[in-house]
LOBAPA-917067 format. One record per residue (C-alpha): residue in three letters; x, y, z. Coordinates in steps of 0.25 Angstrom, whole numbers, plus 2048, in hexadecimal, padded with zeros to 3 digits. Example, Ala and Ser with C-alpha at 12.3 -4.5 7.8 and 13.67 -1.06 7.14 Angstrom:
ala8317EE81F ser8377FC81D 
***
This chain:
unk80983C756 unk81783E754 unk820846762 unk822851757 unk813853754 unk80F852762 unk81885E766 unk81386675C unk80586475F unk80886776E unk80F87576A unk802877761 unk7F987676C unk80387C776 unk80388876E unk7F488A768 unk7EE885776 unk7F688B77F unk7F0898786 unk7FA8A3785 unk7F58AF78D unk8018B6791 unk7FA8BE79A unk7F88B47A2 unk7FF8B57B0 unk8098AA7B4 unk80C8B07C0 unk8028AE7CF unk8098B97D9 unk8078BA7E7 unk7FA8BE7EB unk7F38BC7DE unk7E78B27DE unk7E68A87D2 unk7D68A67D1 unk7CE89A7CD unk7CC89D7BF unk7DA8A67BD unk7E789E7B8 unk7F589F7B5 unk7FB89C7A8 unk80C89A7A7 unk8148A379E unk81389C792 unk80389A792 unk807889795 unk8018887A3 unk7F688E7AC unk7F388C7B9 unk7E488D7C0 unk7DB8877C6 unk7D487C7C0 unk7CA8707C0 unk7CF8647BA unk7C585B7B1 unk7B785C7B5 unk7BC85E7C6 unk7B586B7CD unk7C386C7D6 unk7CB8787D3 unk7DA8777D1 unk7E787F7CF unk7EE8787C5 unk7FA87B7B9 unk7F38787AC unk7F887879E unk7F3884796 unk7EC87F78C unk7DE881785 unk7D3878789 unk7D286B77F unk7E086977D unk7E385977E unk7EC85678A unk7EC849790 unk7DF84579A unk7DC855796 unk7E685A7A3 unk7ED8687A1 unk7EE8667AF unk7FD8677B4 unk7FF86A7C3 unk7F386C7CC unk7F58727DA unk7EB8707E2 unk7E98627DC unk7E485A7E9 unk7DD8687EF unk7D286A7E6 unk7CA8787E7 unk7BB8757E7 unk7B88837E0 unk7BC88E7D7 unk7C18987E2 unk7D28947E1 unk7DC89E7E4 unk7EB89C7DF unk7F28A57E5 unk8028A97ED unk7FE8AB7FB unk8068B5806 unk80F8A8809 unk8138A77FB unk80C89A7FA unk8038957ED unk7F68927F2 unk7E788D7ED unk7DC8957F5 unk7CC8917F4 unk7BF8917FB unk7C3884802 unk7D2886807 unk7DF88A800 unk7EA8817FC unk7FA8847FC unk80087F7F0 unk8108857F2 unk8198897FF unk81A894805 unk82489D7FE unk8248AA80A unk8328AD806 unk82D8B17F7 unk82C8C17F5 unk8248C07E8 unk81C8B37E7 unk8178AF7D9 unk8118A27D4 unk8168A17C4 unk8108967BA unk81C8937B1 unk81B8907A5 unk8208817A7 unk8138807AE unk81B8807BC unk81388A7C6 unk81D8907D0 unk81D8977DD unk8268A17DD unk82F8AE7E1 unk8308B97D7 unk8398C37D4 unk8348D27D0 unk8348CE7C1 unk82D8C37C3 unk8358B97C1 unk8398AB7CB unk8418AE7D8 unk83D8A17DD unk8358977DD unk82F8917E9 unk8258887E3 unk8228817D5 unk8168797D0 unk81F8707C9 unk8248697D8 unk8168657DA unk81285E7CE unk8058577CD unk80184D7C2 unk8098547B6 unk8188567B2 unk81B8627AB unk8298657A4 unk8338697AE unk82C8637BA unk8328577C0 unk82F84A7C5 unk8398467D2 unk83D84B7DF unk8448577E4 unk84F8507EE unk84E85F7F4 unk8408617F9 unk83D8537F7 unk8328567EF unk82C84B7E4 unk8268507D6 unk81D8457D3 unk8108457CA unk8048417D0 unk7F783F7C9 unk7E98457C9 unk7DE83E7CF unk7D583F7C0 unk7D38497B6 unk7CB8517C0 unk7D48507CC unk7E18537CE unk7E284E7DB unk7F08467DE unk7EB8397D7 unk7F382D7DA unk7FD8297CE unk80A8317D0 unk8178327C7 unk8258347D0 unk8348337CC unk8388257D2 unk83481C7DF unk8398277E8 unk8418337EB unk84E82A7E8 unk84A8257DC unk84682D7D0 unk8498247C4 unk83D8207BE unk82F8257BE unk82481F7C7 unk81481F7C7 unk80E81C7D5 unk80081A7D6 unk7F98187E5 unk8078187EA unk80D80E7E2 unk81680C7D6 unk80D80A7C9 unk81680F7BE unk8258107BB unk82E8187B0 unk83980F7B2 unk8478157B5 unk84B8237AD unk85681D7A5 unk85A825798 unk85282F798 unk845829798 unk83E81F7A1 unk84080F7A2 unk83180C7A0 unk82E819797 unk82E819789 unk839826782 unk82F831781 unk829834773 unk82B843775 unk83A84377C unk83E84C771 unk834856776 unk834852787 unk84185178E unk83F84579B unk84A8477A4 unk84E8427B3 unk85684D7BC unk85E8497C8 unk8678537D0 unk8698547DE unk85B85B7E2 unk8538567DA unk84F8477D1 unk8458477C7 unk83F8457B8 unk8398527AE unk8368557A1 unk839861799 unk83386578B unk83986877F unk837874777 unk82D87176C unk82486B777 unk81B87477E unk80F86B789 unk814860791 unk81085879D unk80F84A7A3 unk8058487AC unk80183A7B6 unk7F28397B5 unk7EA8307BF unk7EB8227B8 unk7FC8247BA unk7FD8287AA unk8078327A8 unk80483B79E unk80B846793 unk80385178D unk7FC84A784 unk7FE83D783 unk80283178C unk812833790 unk81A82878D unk81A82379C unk8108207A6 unk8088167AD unk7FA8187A7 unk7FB8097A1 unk8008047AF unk7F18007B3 unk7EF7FA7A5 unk7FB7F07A3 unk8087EF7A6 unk8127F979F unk8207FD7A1 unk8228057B0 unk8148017B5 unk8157FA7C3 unk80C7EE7C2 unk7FD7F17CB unk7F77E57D2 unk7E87E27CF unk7E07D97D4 unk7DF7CB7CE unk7D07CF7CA unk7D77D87C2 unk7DE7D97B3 unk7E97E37B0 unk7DE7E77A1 unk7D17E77AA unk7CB7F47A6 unk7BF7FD7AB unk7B58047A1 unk7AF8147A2 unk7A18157A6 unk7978217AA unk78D81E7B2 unk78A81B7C2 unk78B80E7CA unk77F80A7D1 unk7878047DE unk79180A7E7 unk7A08077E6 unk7AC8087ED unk7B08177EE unk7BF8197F2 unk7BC8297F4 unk7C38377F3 unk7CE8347FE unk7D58297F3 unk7D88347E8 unk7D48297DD unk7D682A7D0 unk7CE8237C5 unk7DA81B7C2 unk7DB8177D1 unk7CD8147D3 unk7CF8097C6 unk7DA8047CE unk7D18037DB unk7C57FD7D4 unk7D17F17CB unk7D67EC7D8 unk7C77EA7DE unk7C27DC7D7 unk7B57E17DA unk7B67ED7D3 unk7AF7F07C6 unk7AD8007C5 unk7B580C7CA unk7B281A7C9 unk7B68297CE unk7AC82C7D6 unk7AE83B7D8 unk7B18487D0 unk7BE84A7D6 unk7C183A7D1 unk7C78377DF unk7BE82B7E2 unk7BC81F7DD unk7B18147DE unk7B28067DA unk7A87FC7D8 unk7A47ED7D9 unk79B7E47D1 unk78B7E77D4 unk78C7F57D1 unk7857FA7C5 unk7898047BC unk77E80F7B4 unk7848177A8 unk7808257AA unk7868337A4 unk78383D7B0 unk7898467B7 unk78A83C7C2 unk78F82F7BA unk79B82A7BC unk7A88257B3 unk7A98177B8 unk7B380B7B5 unk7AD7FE7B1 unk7B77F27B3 unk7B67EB7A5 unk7BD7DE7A3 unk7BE7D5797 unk7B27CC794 unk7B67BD795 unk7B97B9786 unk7B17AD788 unk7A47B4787 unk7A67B8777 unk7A77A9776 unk79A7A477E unk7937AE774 unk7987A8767 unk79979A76D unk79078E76A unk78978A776 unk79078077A unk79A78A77D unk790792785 unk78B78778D unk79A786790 unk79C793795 unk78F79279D unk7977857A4 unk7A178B7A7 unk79B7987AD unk79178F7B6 unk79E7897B9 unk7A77937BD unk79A79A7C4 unk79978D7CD unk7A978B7D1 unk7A879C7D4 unk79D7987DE unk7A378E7E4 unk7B07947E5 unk7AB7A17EB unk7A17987F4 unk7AF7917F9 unk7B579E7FC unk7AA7A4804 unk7AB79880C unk7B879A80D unk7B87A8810 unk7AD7A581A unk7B579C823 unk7C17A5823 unk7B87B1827 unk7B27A8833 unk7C27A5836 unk7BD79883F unk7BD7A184B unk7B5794853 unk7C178A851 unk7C878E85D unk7D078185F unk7D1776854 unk7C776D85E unk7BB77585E unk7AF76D85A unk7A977484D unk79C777855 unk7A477F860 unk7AD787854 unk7A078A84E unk79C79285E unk7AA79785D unk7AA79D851 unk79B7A5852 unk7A27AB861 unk7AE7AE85C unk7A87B684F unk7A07BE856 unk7AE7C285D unk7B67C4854 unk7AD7CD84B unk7B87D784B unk7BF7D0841 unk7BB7D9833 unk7BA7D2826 unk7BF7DC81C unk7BB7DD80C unk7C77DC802 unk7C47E87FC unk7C47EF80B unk7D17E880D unk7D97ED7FD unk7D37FA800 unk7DB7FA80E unk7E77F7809 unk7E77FE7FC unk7E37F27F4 unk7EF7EC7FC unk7FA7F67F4 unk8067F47F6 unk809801800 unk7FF7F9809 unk8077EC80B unk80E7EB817 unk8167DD814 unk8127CD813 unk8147C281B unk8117B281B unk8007B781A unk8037C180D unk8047CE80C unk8007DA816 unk7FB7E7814 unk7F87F481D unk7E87F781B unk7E180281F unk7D1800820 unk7C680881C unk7C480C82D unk7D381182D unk7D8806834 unk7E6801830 unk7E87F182E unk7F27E7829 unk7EC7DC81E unk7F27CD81D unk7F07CB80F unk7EF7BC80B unk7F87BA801 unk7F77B07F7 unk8057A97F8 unk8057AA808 unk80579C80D unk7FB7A0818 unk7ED79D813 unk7DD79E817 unk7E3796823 unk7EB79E82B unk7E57AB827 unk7D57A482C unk7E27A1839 unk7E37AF83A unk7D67B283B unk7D17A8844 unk7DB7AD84F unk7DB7BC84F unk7CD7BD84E unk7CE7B785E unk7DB7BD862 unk7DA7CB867 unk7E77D186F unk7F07DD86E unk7FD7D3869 unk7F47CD85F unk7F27D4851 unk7E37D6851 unk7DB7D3842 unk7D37DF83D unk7CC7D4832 unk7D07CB826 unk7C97CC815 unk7C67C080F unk7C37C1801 unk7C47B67F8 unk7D17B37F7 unk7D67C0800 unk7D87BD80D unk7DD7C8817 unk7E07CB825 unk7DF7D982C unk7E67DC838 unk7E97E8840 unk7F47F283B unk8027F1842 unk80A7FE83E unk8177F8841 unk8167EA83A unk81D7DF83F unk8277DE84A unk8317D7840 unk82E7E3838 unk8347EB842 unk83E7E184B unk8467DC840 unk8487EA837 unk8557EF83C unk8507FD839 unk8447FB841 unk8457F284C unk84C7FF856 unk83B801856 unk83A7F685F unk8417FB86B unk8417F0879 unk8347F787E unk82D7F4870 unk8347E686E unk82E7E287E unk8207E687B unk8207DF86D unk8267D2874 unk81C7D4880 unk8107D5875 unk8137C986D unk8147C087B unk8067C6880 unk8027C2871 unk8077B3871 unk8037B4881 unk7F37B687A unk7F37AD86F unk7F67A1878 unk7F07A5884 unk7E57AE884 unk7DF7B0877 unk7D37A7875 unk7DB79F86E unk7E8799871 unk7F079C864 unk7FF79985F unk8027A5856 unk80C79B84E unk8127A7847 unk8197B0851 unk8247B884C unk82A7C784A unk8217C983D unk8157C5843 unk8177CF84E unk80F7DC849 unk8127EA851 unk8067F4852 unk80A803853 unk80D802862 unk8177F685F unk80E7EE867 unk8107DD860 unk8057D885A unk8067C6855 unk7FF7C6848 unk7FE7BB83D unk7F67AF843 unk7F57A7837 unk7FF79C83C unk7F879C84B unk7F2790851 unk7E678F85A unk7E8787867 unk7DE77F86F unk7DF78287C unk7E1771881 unk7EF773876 unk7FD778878 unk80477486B unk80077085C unk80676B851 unk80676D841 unk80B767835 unk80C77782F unk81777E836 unk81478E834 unk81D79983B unk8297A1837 unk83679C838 unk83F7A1844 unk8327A484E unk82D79484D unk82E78B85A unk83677D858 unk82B77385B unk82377B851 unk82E77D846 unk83176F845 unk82376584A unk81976D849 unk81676F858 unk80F77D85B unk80A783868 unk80B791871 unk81A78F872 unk81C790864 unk81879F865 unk82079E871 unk82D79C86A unk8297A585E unk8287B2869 unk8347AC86F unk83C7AE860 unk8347BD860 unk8377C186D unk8467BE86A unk8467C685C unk83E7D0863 unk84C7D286E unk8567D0863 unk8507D8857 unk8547CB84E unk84B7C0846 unk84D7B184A unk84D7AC83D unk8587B5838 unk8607B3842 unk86D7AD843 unk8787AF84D unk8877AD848 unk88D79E845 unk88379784F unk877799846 unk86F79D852 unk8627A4850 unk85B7AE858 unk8577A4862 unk86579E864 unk86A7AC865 unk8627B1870 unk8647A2877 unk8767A5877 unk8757B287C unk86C7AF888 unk8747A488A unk8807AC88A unk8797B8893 unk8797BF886 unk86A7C4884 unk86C7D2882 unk8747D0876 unk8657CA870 unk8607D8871 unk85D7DF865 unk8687EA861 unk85D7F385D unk8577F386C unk8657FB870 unk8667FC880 unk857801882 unk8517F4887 unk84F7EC894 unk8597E2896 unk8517D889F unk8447DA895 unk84E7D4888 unk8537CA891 unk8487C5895 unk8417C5885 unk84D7BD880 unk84B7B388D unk83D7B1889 unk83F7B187B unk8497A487E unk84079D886 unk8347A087D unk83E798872 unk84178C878 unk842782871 unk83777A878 unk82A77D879 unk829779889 unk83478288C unk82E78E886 unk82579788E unk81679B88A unk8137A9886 unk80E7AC895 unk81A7A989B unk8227B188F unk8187BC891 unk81A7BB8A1 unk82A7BC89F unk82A7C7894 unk8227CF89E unk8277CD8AC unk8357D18AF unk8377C88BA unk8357BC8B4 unk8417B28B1 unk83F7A98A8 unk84579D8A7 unk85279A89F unk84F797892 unk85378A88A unk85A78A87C unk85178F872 unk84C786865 unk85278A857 unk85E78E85F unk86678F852 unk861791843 unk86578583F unk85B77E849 unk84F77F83E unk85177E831 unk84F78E82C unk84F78881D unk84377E821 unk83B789827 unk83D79581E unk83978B812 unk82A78C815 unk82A79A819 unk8207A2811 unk8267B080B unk8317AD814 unk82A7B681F unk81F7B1828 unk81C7A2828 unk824795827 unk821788826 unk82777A829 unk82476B82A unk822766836 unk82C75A83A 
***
């Protein structure tokens, strides 16, 4: 149908549909009570405000309707415009609209009352007027009735539906943002979650966005022209004006009709579709989830997933129990499609309650009954294409099908095997060798070892994949916290409340099964205050994850090297963090029931909980000791540049001093606020080290201070840090102390240490940055060299 014939059709049913009873009341005064069952119509007859039960919902609302007889085609069958009460439903008929002595519109009912506008106290003659723009206002009026002021409008508190005139934007005076936000369903208006705002933020306003869950899912592209970049010209510009308004209080995007139209709106349902009156407008994100078309933000599915899988109606009941994600979610059916497509398991989803707020999915081994009852269910069968091959065993000869049968006996047996193989790999991960305490024992005495230490360390929890996605959010985005060497990491809350960080294994790390079954072995026997203490790890095929306790303030580089926040780290903060690390190291290589050489030690690896108290995590790189060695070598130099020892970096040679020398670089960047492998001081090419080595020779240790420490510290406690520090990063192993005695000298005032000798890597050029940097992994956590 041509523009032309669609506007006259609409001022056809405009004008015989439309109810016109002028003696209709517009007008709610103070005192006046608008009943359930009573309504206001608007001047014209075009809008009518009452309460209401949307689709086939028992929950009563006040809601902005247009005035139109029942029948009349609109899209999803919505006359619905504004609704007030949208996320306070009232469970019976007993509502009460009404101005009360405060001036305020408020809902009263047998359970409660709501307030739906400010207090307006100063107004003498209060009125609430529905205009005939469909705009309900709170006002002050004068004796002939017409607006003094007004206080309050319906039209700064839009819901799911733009009307012409109302705006999309902000108000840079009240800070307010109009946004549309989309129902729940059809029969709950409830704030769903697709919303359409003007722009990213309330700096940028030029272009349309769709956020769904809290993330970008659809885009206009910029307003260029009077249209959008990503939006077709309108097919009815000559009958709808678009336009974008900026001045100094306010930014934002509205519409206007022209006169020979008479109904329209535009509406975001609950599958991010936005709407016109009758039809599809020509913007939107309702094909987002179906392919990729201009403005839509790509989704990631699973790789179980394709972008054309589908799901098919069914009425009936399950015969199981499913996964019910309840109330407290505020689901949509297009949500809970989302929920069940990123669960490879899933095959079914369903709303599962009459407001349509829950949602259940479920997995193979249910079975499904087709009913038509009162009690049956609309539920969603995955359907995906049938393998073409089938079509050809039926019109094949048999020779053809005795093929097929091949191959399928085939493929069956390699499936087997392959899922035998990885349950026995999976198996000896989850064991995690907790008998081999030295790399001597005898197999019998690992075997006595490992059935002691299990029964100890039965804390250690194996959590589900599912348990760990749903945690995280299905590991969104807004969850992630950062990536290291290991893969990414991601803030997890789990189903008992407790808050927890999750390694991810990433594909592309260059650790492996290896060092995360390292991991494992050793935190499951360590237990101390300075260690980072594992809640439990999720292996699942090839998901392999690790779960460790919160730390609210990340990782002391996080914090030490930020310009803008390391003044959070005052002397008093930056002593207990250096005191924590040493009664750590002190731990691992003495007390612990192993003797361990962390191999790894640096800022990063530092995690600070919500008291600042230092926590050594990452024990993927750490060797276990027997208790007749003192040294080790490999042919596999791990370690990040900067914090590795000279014998290491450059034979191979590994022991406890190693860590020594890597807490010895720490505790200086700790004192001077400055990272070692960035450092370089003037013409002589000296880093950190050298620096810190000049000005004690020079009696010049205060100038190694960090400037953000001001002249709030103890000057005998920095002294004595940097003297430590230098003697912990001697250049020889002999000379450096053990972390006893570091830990005896940090926390006795009285102790003199001995001089210390020239430190190793006392200027950049000593070891080749080039060399190291070249097998460092994302450039972040772990470097390797060859040994010499």
């Amino acid at each position: 149908m041509s523009s032309k014939g669609r506007t006259i059709l609409l001022s056809l049913i405009y004008f015989l549909l439309i109810r016109h009873t002028h003696s209709e009341t517009d007008i709610l005064v103070q005192g006046q009570k608008l009943r359930d069952g009573e309504h206001l119509a608007s001047s014209g007859g075009t809008f009518r405000l009452e309460f209401f039960s949307p689709g086939s919902s028992r929950n009563r609302y006040v809601g902005i309707s247009f005035n139109i007889a029942d029948g009349v085609l609109l899209v999803a069958n919505k006359k619905v415009v504004w609704v007030a009460n949208r996320d306070n439903p009232i469970a019976d008929k007993s509502g009460i609209l009404m101005i009360d002595e405060l001036g305020r519109l408020t809902i009263s009912h047998s359970g409660g009352s709501l307030i739906v506008s400010n207090s307006v106290q100063a107004a003498k003659n209060a009125s609430a007027m529905l205009l005939e723009s469909g705009n309900f206002i709170l006002r002050e009026q004068n004796s002939d009735g017409s607006t003094r002021q007004v206080f309050w409008q319906s039209f700064d508190y839009p819901t799911d539906t733009l009307l012409p005139g109302m705006k999309l934007g902000i108000s840079k005076k009240t800070t307010d943002i109009w946004s549309l936000t989309s129902w729940i369903s059809e029969n709950n208006p409830a704030k769903g979650t697709f919303t359409l705002t003007a722009g990213f933020n309330m700096d940028d306003e030029s272009m349309l966005v769709i956020w769904w869950q809290g993330n970008t899912y659809w885009i206009s592209g910029n307003w260029q022209n009077g249209h959008f970049e990503f939006v077709p010209r309108f097919s009815n510009e000559r009958d709808i004006s678009f336009s974008y308004i900026s001045n100094e209080n306010e930014k934002y995007y509205t519409y206007y009709l022209n006169e020979n139209r008479t109904l329209s709106r535009y509406m975001i349902d609950f599958t991010g579709a936005i709407l016109e009156m009758t039809g599809l407008a020509p913007f939107g994100a309702s094909a987002c989830s179906y392919g990729s078309y201009p403005g839509c933000v790509k989704q990631q599915l699973p790789a179980c997933r394709k972008p054309n899988d589908q799901f098919e109606q069914r009425k009936g009941a399950m015969s199981g129990e499913g996964f019910k994600f309840d109330g407290n979610y505020n689901m949509s059916l297009f949500d809970c499609r989302a929920k069940c497509l990123n669960n490879c398991s899933c095959i079914a989803y369903a709303a599962t309650d009459y407001n349509d707020t829950s949602c259940t999915i479920w997995s193979k081994g249910v079975n499904f009954k087709e009913s038509n009852n009162s009690y049956s269910l609309n539920v969603y069968f995955l359907v995906q294409e049938k393998a073409k091959w089938w079509i050809w065993v039926v019109l094949s000869v048999t020779g053809i099908v005795v093929l097929l049968v091949l191959c399928f006996l085939y493929n069956f047996i390699q499936r087997k095997c392959k899922q035998k193989g990885e349950r026995k790999a999976e198996q000896e991960i989850l064991q995690c060798e907790l008998g081999a305490s030295t790399s001597h024992a005898s197999i019998s005495r690992k075997r006595k070892l490992f059935e002691k230490d299990r029964k100890k360390s039965s804390a250690l929890e194996f959590f589900s994949f599912e348990s760990i996605a749903e945690a995280t959010n299905n590991f969104a985005t807004t969850s992630k916290l950062g990536e290291g060497g290991f893969g990414p990491v991601y803030k997890g809350i789990l189903a008992n409340g407790q808050e927890v960080a999750i390694k991810r294994l990433s594909e592309r790390s260059g650790q492996g099964v290896v060092e995360f079954k390292n991991e494992i072995i050793l935190i499951a026997k360590l237990q101390h205050t300075n260690l980072v203490r594992l809640v439990g790890c999720c292996i699942q095929r090839e998901e392999k994850m690790l779960i460790y306790e919160y730390m609210h303030n990340k990782s002391l580089d996080f914090l030490l090297f930020d310009p803008m926040k390391k003044d959070q780290l005052d002397w008093t903060k930056r002593f207990k963090i250096i005191e924590g690390i040493a009664q750590g190291l002190l731990y691992l290589h003495k007390y612990s029931r192993l003797r361990i050489v962390h191999r790894d030690l640096k800022a990063s690896n530092i995690l600070l909980d919500a008291e600042m108290n230092p926590k050594i995590s990452d024990f993927g790189m750490a060797r276990i000791f027997g208790q007749d060695e003192s040294e080790a070598n490999t042919k596999r130099i791990v370690g990040t540049y900067g914090y590795m020892s000279p014998e290491y970096a450059t034979k191979g040679t590994f022991s406890m001093k190693s860590d020594v020398f890597s807490f010895g670089v720490l505790l200086l960047e700790i004192v001077s606020g400055k990272k070692n492998n960035n450092f370089c001081y003037r013409e002589e090419s000296l880093n950190l080290l050298g620096y810190a080595w000049e000005l004690w020779r020079e009696g010049k240790c205060l100038e190694f201070a960090d400037s953000a420490l001001g002249d709030s510290y103890p000057l005998n406690d920095v002294l004595r840090c940097i003297h430590i520090g230098l003697l912990c990063v001697q250049d020889s192993p002999i000379d450096r102390p053990s972390m006893s005695d570091v830990v005896f000298m940090i926390t006795n005032e009285t102790v003199s240490p001995v001089p210390p000798k020239q430190p190793a890597f006392f200027r950049n050029r000593s070891l080749s940055k080039t060399m190291l940097e070249n097998f460092s992994i994302n450039k972040v956590s772990v470097s390797e060299i060859e040994a010499r």
